[in-house]
N, C-alpha and C positions, 0 to 999 in steps of 0.2 A: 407473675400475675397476668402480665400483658398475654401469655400463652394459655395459659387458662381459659380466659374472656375470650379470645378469639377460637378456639378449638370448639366453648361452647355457642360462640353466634356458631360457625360452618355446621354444629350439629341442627342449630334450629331452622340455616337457610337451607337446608338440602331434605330436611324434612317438608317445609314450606311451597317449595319445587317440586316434590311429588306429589303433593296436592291438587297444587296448578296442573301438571303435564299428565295426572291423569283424568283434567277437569276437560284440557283443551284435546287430550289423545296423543300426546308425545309418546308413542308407544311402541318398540319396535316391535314388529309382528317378523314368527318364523317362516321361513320357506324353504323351500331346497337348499340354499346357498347357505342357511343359517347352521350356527353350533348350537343350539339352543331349541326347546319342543314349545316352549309357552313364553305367550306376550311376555315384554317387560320393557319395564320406563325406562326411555331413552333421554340423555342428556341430564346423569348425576354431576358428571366431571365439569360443569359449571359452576362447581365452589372451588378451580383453578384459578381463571381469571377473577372471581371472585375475594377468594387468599393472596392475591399478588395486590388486589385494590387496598386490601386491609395492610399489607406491607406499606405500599406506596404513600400513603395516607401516613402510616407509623414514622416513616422513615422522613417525612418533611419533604413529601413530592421529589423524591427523589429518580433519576432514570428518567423524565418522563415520554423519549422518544421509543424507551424498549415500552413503557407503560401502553402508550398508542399506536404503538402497533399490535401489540396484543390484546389491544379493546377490539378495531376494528377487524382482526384476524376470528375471533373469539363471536363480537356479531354475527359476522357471516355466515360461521359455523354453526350458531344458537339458530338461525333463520334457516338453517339449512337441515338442520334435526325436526325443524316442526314443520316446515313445507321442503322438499326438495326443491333446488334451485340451478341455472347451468353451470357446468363445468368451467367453462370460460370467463365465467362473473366472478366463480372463489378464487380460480388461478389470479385473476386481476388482482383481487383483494389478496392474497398471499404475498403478491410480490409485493405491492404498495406495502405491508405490514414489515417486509424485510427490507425494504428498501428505508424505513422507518428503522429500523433494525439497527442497516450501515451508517447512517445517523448519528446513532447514539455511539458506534464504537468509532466515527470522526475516519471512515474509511475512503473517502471520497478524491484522497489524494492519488489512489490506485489507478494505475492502467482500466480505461472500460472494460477490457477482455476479460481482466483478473475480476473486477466487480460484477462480470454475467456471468462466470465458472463457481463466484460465491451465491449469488443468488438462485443459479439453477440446483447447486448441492443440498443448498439450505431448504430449499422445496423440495428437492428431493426426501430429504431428512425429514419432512414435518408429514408429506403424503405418506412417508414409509411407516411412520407412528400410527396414522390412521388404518390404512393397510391392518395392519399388526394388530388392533382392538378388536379382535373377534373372539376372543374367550372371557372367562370370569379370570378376575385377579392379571391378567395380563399387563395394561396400563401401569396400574395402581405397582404391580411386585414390582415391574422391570424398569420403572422410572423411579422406585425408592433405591434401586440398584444403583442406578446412573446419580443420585442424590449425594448418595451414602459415599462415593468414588468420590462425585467432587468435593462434597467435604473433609475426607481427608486428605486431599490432594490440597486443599485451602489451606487449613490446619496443620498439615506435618510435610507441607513441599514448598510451596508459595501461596501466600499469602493474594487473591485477586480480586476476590469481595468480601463484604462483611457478612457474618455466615444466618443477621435475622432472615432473610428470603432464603435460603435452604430450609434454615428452621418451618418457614412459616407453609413455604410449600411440600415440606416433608407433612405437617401435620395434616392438611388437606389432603392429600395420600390416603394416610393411615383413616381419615376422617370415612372418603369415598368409599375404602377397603371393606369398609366395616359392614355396606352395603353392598358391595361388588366380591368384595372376595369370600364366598361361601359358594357351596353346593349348588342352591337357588338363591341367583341373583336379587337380590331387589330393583337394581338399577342398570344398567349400562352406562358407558363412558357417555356414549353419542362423539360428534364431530366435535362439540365444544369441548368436549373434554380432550381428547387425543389430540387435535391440532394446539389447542390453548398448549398442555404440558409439558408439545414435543416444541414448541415454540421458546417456551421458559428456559426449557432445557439447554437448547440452541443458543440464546443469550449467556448464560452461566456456561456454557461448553466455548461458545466464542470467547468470552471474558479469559477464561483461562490458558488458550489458546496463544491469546493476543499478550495476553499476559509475561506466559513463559516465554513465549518464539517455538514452542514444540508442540508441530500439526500432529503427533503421535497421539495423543491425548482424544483425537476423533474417534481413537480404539474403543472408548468409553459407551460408544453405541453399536459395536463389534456384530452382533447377534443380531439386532434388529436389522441389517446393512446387507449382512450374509444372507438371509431369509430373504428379504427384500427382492435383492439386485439377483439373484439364482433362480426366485419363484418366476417375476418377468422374464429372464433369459430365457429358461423352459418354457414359458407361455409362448412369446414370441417363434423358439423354433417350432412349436407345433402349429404355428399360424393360427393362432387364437388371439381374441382382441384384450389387450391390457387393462382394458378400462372398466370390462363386466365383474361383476361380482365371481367369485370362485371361491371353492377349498381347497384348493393347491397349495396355500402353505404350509411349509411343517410345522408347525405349532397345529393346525389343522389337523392336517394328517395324523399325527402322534394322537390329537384327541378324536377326532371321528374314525380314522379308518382302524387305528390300532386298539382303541377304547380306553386308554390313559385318562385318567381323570385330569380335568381340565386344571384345576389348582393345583396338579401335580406338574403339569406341563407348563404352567405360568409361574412356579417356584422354580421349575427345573433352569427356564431361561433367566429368572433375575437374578438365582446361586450362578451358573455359570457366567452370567457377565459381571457381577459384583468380584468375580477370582479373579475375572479379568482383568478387573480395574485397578485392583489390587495386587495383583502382578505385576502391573504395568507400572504404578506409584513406586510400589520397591524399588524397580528398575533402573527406573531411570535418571534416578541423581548418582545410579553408579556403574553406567553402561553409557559406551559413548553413545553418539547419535545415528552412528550407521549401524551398529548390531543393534540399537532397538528396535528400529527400522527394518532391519533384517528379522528380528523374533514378532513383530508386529504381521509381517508377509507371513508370516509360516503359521502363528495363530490361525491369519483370514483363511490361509487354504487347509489348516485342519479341520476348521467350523465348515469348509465348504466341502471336503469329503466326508465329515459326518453327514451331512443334509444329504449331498447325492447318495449313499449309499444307501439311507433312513426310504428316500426315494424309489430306488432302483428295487429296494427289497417289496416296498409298497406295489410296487406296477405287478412285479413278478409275482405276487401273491392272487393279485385280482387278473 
């Protein structure tokens, strides 16, 4: 019942949201840089932090350091969907969110060195989600993907949390999708969405992490990581600025220069890393630790000569 009730509030607040955001002009408008030919409401994926409140609240205030960093991560980004704001003010607010973070997973006893190599990854991870929110169905497929992994990795490996916040933010997902993932959008993720989710994630992905003792489980965002860390490499050799808007990535590419339909190219990446994660689960309660490790390297640089080659055949065509 409790899923019910909550599945129908996320339908009535995200309707309620579009009202507002096209009252106030939350609106992403197209331009060159864009995948998309006509306006559309920016900032659905604020029934994430919204579905994590309704968790928290369920669960008898529980988490509440992952809670708050995720409110005030999730602000900034809502403030930053309706007015753009500086660079330097989110990054503030990101770290203080994961430093919030390390907190709750009582990480504090660690070397400082080890605690900036987590925080710099950990932002790296959360801007790499934002990055990555530029099609329909993208967000929504590829983190039901990353969902679907850690719960059966809860379920049938070890046991790291209890699985109502999977549930709760699985339904939020499918809730968003229903909006986002079609032909014509109704919504966009916006910054609240994509940082909130990739943030959750990160908590649930550290949980498990911290849980087992096995960093291989990072694999679990394999695809976003590869795209990511390859489109900047490339930007950077060509002496281009990392921080402007682009279509250089290949989710991109695949949908504008090849004409892949977008929800084909936003299912392509959630099936491909949902195998993954599901590969990797098999795995690894029956492969020691140095051949996962070793099949983990050989995955990253399969996915990274599929990209270059997906690449190299793109340039040569134009």
């Amino acid at each position: 019942m409790i899923y019910i009730i909550y599945s129908a509030s996320l339908l009535l607040l995200i309707n309620v949201y579009f009202k507002l955001a096209s009252r106030v002009n939350i609106v992403d408008q197209p331009n060159e840089r864009s995948s998309h030919a006509k306006p559309v409401l920016r900032g659905g994926g604020i029934i994430f932090p919204v579905g994590a409140i309704f968790w928290f609240i369920w669960s008898g205030c529980q988490l509440y350091w992952f809670i708050s960093g995720l409110l005030i991560i999730s602000l900034i980004s809502l403030v930053d969907d309706i007015h753009p704001i500086s660079f330097k003010i989110r990054l503030s607010i990101h770290i203080v969110a994961i430093i919030f973070l390390l907190a709750q997973f009582e990480l504090f006893h660690l070397p400082w060195w080890l605690l900036v190599i987590i925080i710099v990854t950990t932002t790296g991870i959360i801007n790499a989600f934002n990055f990555m929110d530029g099609i329909n169905g993208m967000t929504a497929g590829y983190s039901l993907s990353v969902l679907i992994g850690l719960w059966v990795a809860n379920n049938y490996q070890i046991n790291f949390i209890g699985n109502e916040l999977i549930y709760f933010m699985m339904i939020a997902l499918v809730v968003f999708g229903m909006y986002n993932f079609r032909k014509n959008a109704r919504c966009f993720c916006g910054d609240v969405g994509s940082v909130s989710i990739s943030f959750i994630l990160v908590f649930l992905l550290g949980k498990l992490i911290l849980t087992s003792g096995n960093i291989v489980y990072i694999m679990f965002m394999a695809i976003y990581g590869v795209d990511t860390f390859l489109t900047i490499i490339t930007r950077l050799f060509h002496g281009e600025n990392i921080f402007k808007p682009h279509r250089q990535h290949l989710y991109q590419i695949l949908a504008n220069e090849y004409q892949i339909s977008q929800l084909s190219v936003s299912s392509g990446f959630a099936i491909i890393q949902l195998l993954t994660n599901l590969l990797l689960i098999l795995l690894i309660p029956k492969v020691d630790e140095l051949h996962i490790i070793i099949l983990s390297i050989f995955i990253l640089v399969l996915f990274g000569i599929g990209y270059l080659l997906i690449k190299k055949r793109n340039n040569s065509a134009s």
